[in-house]
C-alpha positions as CSV (number, residue, x, y, z in Angstrom):
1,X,140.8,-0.7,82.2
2,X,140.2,-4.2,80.8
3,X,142.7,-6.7,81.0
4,X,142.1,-10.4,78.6
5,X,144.2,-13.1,79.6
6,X,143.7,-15.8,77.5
7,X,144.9,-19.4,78.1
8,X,145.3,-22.3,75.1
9,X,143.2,-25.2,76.2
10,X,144.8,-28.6,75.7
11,X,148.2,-26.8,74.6
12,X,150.4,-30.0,75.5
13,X,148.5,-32.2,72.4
14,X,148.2,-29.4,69.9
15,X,150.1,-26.8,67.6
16,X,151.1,-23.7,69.8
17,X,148.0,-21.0,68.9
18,X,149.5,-18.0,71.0
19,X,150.7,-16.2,67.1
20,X,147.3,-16.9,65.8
21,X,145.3,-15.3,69.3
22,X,147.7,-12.5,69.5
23,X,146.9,-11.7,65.7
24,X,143.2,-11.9,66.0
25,X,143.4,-9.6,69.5
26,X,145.7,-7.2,67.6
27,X,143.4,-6.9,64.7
28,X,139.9,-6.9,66.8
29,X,141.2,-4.2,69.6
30,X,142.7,-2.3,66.7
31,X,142.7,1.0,68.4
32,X,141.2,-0.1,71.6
33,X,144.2,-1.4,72.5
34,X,146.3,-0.1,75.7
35,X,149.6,-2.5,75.8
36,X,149.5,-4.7,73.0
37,X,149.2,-8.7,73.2
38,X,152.2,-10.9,74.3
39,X,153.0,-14.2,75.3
40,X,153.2,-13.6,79.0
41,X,153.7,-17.3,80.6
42,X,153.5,-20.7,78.2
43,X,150.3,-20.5,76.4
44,X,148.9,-17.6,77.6
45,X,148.8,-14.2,76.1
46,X,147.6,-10.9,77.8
47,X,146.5,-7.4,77.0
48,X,145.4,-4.7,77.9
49,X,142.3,-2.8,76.6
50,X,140.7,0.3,77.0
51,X,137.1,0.5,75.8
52,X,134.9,-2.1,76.7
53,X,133.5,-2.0,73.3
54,X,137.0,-4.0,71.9
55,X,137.2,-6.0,75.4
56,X,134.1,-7.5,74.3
57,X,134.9,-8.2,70.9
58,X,138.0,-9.9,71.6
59,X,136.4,-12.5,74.3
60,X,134.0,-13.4,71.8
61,X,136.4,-13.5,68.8
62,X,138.7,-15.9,71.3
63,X,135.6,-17.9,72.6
64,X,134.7,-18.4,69.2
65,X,137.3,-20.4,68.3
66,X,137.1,-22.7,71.0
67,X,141.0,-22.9,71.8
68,X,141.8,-20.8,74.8
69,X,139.9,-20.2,78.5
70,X,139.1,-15.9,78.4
71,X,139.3,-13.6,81.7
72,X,138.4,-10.7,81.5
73,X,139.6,-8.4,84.3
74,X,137.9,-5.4,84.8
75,X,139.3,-2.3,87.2
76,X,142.0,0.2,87.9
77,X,145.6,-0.5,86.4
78,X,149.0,1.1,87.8
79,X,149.9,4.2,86.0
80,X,151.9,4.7,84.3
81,X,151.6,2.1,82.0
82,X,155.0,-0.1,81.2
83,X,155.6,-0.4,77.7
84,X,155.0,-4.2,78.0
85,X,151.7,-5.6,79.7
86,X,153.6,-8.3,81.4
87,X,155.7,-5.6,83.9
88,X,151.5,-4.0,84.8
89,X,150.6,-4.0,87.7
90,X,147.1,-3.4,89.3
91,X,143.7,-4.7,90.5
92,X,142.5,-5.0,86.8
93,X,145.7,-8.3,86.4
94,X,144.9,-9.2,89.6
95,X,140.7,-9.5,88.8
96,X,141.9,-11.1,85.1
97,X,143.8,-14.1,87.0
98,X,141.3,-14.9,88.4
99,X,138.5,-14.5,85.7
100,X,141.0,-16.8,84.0
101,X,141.2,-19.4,86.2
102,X,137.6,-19.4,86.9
103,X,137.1,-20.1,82.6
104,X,139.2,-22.6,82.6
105,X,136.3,-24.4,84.4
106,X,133.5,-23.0,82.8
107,X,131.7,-24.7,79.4
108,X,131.6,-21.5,78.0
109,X,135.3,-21.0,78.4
110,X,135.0,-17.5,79.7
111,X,135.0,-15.6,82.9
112,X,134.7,-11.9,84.1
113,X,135.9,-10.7,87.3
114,X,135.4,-7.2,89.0
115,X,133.9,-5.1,91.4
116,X,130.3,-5.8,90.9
117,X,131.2,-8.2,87.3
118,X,128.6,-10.9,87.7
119,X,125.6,-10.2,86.1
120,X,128.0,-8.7,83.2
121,X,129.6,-12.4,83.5
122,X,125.8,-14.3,83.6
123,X,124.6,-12.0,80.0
124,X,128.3,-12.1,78.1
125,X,128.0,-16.2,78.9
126,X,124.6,-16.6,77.6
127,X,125.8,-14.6,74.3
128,X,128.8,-17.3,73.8
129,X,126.0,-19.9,74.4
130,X,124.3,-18.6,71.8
131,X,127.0,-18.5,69.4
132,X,128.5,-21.9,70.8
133,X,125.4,-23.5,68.9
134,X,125.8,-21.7,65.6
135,X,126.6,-24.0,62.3
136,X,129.1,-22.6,59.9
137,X,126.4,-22.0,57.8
138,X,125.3,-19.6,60.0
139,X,128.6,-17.9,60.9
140,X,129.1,-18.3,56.9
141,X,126.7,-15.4,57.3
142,X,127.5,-13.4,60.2
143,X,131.0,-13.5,58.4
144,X,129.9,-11.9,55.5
145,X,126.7,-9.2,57.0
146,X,129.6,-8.3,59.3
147,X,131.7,-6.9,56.3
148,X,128.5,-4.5,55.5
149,X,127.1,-6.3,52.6
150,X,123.6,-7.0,52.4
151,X,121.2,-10.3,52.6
152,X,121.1,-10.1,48.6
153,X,124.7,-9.4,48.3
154,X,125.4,-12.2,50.5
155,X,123.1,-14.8,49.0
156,X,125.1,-13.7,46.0
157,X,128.6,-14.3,47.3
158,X,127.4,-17.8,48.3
159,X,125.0,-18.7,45.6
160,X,121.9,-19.4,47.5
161,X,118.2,-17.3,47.8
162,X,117.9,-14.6,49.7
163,X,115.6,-16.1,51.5
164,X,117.8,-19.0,52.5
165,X,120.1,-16.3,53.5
166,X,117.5,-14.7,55.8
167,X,116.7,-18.3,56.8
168,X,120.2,-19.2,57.5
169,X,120.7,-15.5,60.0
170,X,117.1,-16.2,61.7
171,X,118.5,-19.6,62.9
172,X,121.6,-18.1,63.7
173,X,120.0,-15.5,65.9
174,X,121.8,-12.7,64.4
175,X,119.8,-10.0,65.0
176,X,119.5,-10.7,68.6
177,X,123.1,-10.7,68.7
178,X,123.4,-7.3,66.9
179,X,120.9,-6.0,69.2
180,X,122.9,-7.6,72.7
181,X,126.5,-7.0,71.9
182,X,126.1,-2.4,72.5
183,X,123.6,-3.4,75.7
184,X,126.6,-5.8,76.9
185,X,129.6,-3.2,75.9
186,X,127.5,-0.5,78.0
187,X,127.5,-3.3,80.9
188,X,131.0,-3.5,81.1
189,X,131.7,0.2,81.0
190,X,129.6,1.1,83.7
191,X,132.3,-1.2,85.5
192,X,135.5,0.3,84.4
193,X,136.3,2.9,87.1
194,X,138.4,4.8,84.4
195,X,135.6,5.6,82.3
196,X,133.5,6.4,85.4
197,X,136.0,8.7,86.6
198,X,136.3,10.5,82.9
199,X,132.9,10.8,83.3
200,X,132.9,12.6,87.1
């Protein structure tokens, strides 16, 4: 199981976000999604996930906005589940307190904690570096190849060359992206002892 908590940084000087981050976990876990988002203590929300595949999509989706500090807690949860994530219980809460903790000291505002979640920690950081130094030109881009469309089709949409386009994702480092985020989703499933045990 995989467990974000997710804590809005500098919540005392701005709007309350914990609507907008439990929207865009909703809509990026989709299915992937054991116990839905909720508020769980201030600014903080929490759920629970079940394929590493979404886990990692919303950390970066989070991390990319640059408002909240993400742990990600990898392990074993208490079953059965409760309906609501905040009455779980389980080493998979108790590793995402502390993987949330630990981001709220880290530039790359993320943490993952586990048996054996460093080097998954070390690669998922150096992605959100990477993407931490993107323009929005360049997530102008991403935004748009991620809906399926082509370069052409997007140079279209924005009204450049489609060389500018490939311009723009080269500088981006999109394709090393595409090609990192399945080798970091396998990473973090060869941690989660519930796939490991579907597996057995």
């Amino acid at each position: 199981m995989f467990i974000v908590t997710a804590d809005q940084r500098d919540s005392q000087g701005g709007d309350d976000l914990v609507p907008a981050g439990i929207a865009t976990v909703e809509r990026t876990a989709a299915d992937g999604l054991a116990l839905p988002p909720e508020r769980t203590a201030g600014d903080e929300i929490q759920a629970a996930i079940t394929s590493a595949d979404a886990a990692l999509a919303v950390a970066l989706a989070l991390t990319r906005a640059e408002n909240w500090s993400v742990g990600l807690g990898v392990g074993e949860a208490e079953t059965p589940l409760p309906r609501e994530v905040r009455a779980a219980r389980g080493p998979a809460f108790v590793h995402a307190r502390d993987a949330v903790e630990r981001a709220k000291k880290a530039p790359t505002r993320l943490a993952i904690s586990g048996d054996g979640a460093e080097d998954a920690e070390a690669l998922v950081r150096l992605l959100v570096e990477l993407r931490d130094r993107r323009t929005d030109e360049g997530w102008e881009v991403h935004d748009l190849l991620a809906e399926g469309i082509t370069q052409r089709e997007a140079a279209e949409r924005i009204g450049i060359t489609e060389g500018a386009v490939s311009r723009r994702a080269s500088t981006a480092a999109l394709r090393a992206e595409e090609a990192a985020i399945p080798a970091l989703a396998r990473t973090l499933a060869a941690l989660d002892p519930d796939a490991a045990a579907a597996g057995s």
